[in-house]
N, C-alpha and C positions, 0 to 999 in steps of 0.2 A: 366220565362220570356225570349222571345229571343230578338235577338238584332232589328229585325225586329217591337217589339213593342217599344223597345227603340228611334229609328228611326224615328218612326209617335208620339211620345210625343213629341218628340223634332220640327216635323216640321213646328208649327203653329211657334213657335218663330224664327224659322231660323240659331237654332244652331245644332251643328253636335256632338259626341263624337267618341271616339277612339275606337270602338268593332270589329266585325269582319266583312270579307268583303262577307260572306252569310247567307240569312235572318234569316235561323230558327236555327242556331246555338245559345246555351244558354249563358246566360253573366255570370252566376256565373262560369261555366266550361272555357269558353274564359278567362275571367277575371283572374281568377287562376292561368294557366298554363302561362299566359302571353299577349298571345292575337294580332295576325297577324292583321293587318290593310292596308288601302289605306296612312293613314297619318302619319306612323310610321317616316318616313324620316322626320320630322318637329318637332311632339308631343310624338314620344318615342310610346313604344306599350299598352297595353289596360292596364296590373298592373301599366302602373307608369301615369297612368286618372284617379285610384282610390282614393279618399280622406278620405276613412274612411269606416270600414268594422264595422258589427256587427255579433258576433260570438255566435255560444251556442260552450262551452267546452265539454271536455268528462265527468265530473262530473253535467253535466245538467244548468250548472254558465250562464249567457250572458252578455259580456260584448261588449264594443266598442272600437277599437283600430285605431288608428290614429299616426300623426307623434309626437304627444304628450303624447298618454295614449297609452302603453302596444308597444313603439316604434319598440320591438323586434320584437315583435309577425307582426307589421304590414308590415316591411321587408321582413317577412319569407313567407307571404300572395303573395308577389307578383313574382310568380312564382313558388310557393312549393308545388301548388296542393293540396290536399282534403288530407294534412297529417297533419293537426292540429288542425281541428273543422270544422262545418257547418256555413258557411257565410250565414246569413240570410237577408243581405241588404248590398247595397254597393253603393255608395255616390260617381258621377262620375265628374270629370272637364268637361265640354261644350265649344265648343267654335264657334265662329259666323263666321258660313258658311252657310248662306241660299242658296245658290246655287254652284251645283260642274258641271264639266264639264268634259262631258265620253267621250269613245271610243271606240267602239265595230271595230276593226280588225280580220281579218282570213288571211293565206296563206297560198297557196300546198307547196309539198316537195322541190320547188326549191327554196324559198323564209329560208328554215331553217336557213342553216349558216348564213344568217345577222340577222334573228328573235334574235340569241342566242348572236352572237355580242352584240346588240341593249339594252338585256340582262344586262349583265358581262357590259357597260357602265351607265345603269342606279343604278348599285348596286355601282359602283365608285362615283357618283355626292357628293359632299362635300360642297354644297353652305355655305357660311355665315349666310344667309338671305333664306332660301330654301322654293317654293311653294312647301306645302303638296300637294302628289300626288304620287302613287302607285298603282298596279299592279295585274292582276294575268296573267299567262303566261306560256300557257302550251300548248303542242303538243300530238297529239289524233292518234291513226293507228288501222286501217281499217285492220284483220288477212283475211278476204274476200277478198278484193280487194288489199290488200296489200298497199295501198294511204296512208301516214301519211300527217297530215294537222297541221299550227301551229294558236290559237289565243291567242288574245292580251285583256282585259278587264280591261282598263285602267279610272282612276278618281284623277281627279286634282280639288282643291278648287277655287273658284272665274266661272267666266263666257267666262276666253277665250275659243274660236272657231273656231280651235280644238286646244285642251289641248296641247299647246308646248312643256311641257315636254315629251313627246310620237314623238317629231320630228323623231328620229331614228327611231322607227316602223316606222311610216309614210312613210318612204320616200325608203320602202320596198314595191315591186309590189305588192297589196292583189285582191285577190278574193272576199274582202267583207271590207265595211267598212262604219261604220256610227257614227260618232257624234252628241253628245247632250248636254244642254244645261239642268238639272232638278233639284231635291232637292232628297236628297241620300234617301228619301224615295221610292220616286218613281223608283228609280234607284233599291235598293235591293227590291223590290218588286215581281221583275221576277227572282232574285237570288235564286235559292234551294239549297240544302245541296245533297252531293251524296248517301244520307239514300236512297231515292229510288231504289237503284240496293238492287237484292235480298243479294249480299254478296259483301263486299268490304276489300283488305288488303290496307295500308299504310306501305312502309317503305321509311327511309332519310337517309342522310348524308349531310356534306355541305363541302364547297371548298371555297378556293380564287377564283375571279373571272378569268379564262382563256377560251375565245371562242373557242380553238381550242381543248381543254381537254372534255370542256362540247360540244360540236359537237360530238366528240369521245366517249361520256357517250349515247349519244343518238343514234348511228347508231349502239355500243355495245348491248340497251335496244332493239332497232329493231326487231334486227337481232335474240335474245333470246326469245322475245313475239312468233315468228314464231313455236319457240319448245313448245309451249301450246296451239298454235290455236289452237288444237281440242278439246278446254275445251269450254264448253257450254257457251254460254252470257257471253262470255270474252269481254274487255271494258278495256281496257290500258291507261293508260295516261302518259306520264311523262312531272311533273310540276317542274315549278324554280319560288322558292321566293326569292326575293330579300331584303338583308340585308345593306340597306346604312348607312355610317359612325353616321349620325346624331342621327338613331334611337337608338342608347345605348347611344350618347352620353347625351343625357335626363336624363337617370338612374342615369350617373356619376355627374352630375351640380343637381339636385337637392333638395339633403339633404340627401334622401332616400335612393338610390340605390334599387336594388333589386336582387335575389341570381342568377342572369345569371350570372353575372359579364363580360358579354362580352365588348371585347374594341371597342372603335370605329373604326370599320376600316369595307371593302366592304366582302361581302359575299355572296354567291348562296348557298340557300337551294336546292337543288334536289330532287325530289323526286316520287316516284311510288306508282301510283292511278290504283288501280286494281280488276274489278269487275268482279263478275262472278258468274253463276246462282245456280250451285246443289252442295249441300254438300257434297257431295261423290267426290270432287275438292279441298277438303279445304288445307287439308295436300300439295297438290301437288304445288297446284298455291303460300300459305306460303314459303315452301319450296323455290324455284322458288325465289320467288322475295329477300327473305333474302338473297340466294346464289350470287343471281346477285349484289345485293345491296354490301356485301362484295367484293365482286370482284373489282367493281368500285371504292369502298374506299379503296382497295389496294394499286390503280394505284393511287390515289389523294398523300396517304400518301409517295410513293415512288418518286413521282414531287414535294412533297413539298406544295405541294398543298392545305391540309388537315386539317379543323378544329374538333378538336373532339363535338362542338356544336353541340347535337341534341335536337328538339322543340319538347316538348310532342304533339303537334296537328296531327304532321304529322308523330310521329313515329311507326314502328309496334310493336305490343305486346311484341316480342321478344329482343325491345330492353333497356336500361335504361337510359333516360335523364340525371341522376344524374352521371352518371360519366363523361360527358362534361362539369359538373359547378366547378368552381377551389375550390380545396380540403377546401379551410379553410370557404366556403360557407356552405359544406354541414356539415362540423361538428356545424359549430353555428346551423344551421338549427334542426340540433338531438341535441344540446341541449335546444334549444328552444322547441323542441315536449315534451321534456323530462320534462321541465317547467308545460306546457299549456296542458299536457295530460301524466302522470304520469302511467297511470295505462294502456297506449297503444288502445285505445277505437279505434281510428281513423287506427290505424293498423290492429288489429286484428279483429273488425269488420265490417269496410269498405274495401271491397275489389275492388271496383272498380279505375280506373285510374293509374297511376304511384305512389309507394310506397317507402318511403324513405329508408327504411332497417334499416338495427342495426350499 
């Protein structure tokens, strides 16, 4: 099931849930790893919407775990990834937003430095009382023309016109911009997942928010895309997720928690979207972006700057999520596998996704 169908069940009633913000991305795998949203800044991310998982074990058992039965195990669920059974249903919170209110923005390369500002202040917002409403926000370069361009694809709950949280975009000269007024069906509708390109790397880091450090990440990122133009159906991107205060603080106020353990404080995800057409490119364009990737989280760690949070969604293969969640996480974590899957099934025979280790 993706989130896409979850989406259009929801919309004759008029409620929304917490999933991801493109359509055919799947809810068990979002769900799992944690789960990027529009409404993260109000309702926490997509594991802490879960109310109740049904699991088969590695000895073939199913049970159902919740904040009451098997309270460990339902912890470890929300963000530990496909390392301790096959979730076969999951029981989400809803809540009543029949209609959101969007924001399609673009701008050329002069319009950057305040796009990235605009940024690094919405990843600071700390409201009391906060309108859900979130983001995605990324900058696209052209190795042909050399043109990098930034947009904005913004959703805020309720019907104001246009979404006031997005005032700072706004009020940056664009080359394109359109407001709407729909039900988040309609909205992810047109949403795709970047499966399309024949090949795609991910890799992150994240930072405290500084516009003049992430300015400097992305004229670094540039200026190195140039040393692979001449790889076939190259397609660069480098995106910023925003991490605002409130979205963990969810995890912490509600009984639960979950193994991120992050605090609540502001945060920029960074990160490199990188497509590109023939195999005989793999090694190089990898290569590539891990190098740069380190590079930049050099310069973070040396400002001070530097979180070691990384989000499975957006990490590359090379890197491992578990060592940015605080130490006494992930040992409960392995001894809860340890519990719930004794004989290692979910390790050693699932090899897909992020693996907790020994």
């Amino acid at each position: 099931m993706t989130w896409y169908d979850v989406y259009s069940a929801l919309d004759p009633y008029g409620r929304a849930a917490v999933g991801d913000r493109l359509k055919t991305i799947g809810v068990p795998g979002l769900s799992l790893i944690g789960g990027w949203h529009y409404f993260n800044n109000k309702w926490g991310f997509a594991m802490d919407n879960v109310l109740s998982y049904d699991v088969v074990l590695g000895n073939g058992t199913q049970i159902t775990v919740n904040k009451t039965e098997h309270s460990d195990l339902f912890w470890a669920l929300k963000g530990g990834a496909n390392n301790f059974g096959i979730v076969t249903k999951f029981a989400l919170k809803t809540f009543d937003v029949p209609k959101i209110s969007t924001t399609i923005q673009a701008y050329n390369e002069s319009g950057i430095p305040d796009f990235l500002k605009a940024v690094c202040h919405a990843a600071k917002l700390d409201e009391q009382d906060p309108i859900a409403a979130g983001m995605v926000a990324s900058i696209s370069y052209n190795v042909t023309t050399k043109a990098a361009s930034a947009s904005l694809l913004g959703v805020q709950e309720g019907t104001e016109r246009p979404p006031s949280q997005f005032a700072n975009f706004s009020a940056i000269p664009s080359i394109m911009k359109i407001d709407k007024v729909q039900t988040m069906k309609t909205w992810a509708q047109a949403l795709d997942s970047p499966k399309q390109m024949f090949r795609v790397m991910y890799s992150h880091k994240t930072i405290k928010p500084d516009p003049q450090v992430l300015y400097m990440f992305y004229k670094i990122w540039k200026e190195a895309v140039d040393e692979i133009s001449d790889v076939q159906g190259l397609y660069p991107t480098f995106v910023t997720n925003v991490h605002a205060p409130g979205a963990s603080r969810v995890g912490k106020t509600n009984g639960v928690g979950n193994v991120w353990g992050l605090e609540a404080e502001p945060l920029i995800l960074w990160q490199f979207s990188t497509g590109w057409a023939l195999e005989q490119d793999d090694l190089r364009v990898q290569t590539w972006s891990r190098q740069l990737t380190e590079k930049l989280h050099a310069i973070s760690v040396e400002k001070g700057l530097a979180s070691d949070f990384i989000y499975m969604g957006d990490a590359g293969e090379w890197q491992d999520p578990f060592l940015g969640f605080p130490a006494e996480n992930v040992l409960r974590m392995r001894e809860i596998r340890s519990a719930y899957d004794p004989k290692g099934t979910f390790s050693r025979l699932n090899w897909g996704g992020f693996k907790l280790g020994v």
